[in-house]
C-alpha positions in Angstrom: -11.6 15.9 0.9 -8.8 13.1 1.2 -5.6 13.5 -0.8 -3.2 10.5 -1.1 0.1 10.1 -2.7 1.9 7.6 -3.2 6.2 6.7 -3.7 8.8 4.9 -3.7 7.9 2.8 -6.8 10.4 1.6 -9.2 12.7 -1.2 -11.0 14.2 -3.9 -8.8 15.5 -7.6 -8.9 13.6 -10.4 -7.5 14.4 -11.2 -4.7 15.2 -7.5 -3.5 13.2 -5.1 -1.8 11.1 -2.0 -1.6 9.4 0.7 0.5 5.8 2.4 -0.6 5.2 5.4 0.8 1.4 7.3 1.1 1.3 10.6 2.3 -2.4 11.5 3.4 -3.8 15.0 4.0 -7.4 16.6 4.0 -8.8 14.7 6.6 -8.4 13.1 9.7 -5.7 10.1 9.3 -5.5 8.8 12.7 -9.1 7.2 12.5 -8.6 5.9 8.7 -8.3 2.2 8.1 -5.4 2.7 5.5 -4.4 -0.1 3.1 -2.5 -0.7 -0.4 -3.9 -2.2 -3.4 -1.9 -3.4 -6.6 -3.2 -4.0 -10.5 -1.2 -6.1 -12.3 -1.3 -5.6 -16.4 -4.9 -7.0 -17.4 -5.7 -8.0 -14.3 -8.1 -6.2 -11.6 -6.9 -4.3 -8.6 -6.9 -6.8 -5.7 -6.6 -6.2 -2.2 -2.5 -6.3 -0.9 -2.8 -5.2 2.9 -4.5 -2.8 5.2 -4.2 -1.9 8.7 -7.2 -0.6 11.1 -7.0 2.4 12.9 -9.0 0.9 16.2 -6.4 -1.9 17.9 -4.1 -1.2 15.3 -5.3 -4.8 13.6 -3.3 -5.9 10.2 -4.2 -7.6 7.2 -2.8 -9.2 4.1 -3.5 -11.1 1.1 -2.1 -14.8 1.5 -0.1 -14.0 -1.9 2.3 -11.5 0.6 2.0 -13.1 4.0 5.5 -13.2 5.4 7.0 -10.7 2.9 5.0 -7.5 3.2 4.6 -5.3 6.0 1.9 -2.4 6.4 2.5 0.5 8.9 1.7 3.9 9.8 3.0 6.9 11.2 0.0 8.8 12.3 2.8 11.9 13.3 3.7 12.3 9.8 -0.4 11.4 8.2 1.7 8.3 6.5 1.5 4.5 5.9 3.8 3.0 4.5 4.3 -0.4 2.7 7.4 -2.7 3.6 7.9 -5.1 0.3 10.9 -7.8 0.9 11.3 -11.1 -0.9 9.7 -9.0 -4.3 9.0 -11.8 -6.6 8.1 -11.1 -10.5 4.5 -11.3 -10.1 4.5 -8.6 -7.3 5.0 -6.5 -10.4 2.0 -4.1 -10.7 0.5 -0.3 -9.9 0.3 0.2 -6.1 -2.6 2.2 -4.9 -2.9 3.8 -1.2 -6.6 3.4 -0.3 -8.2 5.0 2.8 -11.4 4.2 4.1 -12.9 6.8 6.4 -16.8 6.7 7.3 -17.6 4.0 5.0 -16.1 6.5 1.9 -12.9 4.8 -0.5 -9.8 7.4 -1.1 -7.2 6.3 -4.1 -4.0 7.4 -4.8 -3.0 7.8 -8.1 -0.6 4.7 -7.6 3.1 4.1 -7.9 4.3 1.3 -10.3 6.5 -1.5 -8.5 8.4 -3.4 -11.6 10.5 -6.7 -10.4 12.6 -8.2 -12.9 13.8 -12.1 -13.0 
């Protein structure tokens, strides 16, 4: 079993910035493609970033290229989720997702607020 749990949500300005933490135990985190998901009020959970254990690749939605960062510390079973340039529709719940043989792991998500 994968536990994940999420921090560093909170309130800040547009324009400002934020770091999401997941903390990952249970299972092997080195080999887990790890990645962060956000659901906006009515709206469905859509992909943010993600980052592949093999080669280390990255990934982000086009809605956070430039802005967001994904990266891990495989030490400390932890990715984290760099958020600058935070814009009011960034506002949302942040889940920490982990995808290890072909099985989804959620957080129970942090909520990111950014005012205008």
């Amino acid at each position: 079993q994968v536990q994940l749990v999420e921090s560093g949500g909170g309130l800040v300005q547009a324009g400002g910035s934020l770091r999401l933490s997941c903390a990952a135990s249970g299972r092997t985190f080195s080999s887990a493609t790890m990645g962060w998901f956000r659901q906006a009020p009515g709206k469905e959970r859509e992909f943010v970033a993600a980052n592949r254990w093999s080669g280390g690749s990255t990934y982000y939605a086009d809605s956070v290229k430039g802005r967001f960062t994904i990266s891990r510390d495989n030490a400390k079973n932890t990715v984290y989720l760099h958020m600058n340039s935070l814009k009011p529709e960034d506002t949302a719940v942040y889940y920490c997702n982990a995808l290890i043989n072909a099985i989804n792991y959620w957080g129970k998500g942090t909520l990111v607020t950014v005012s205008s």
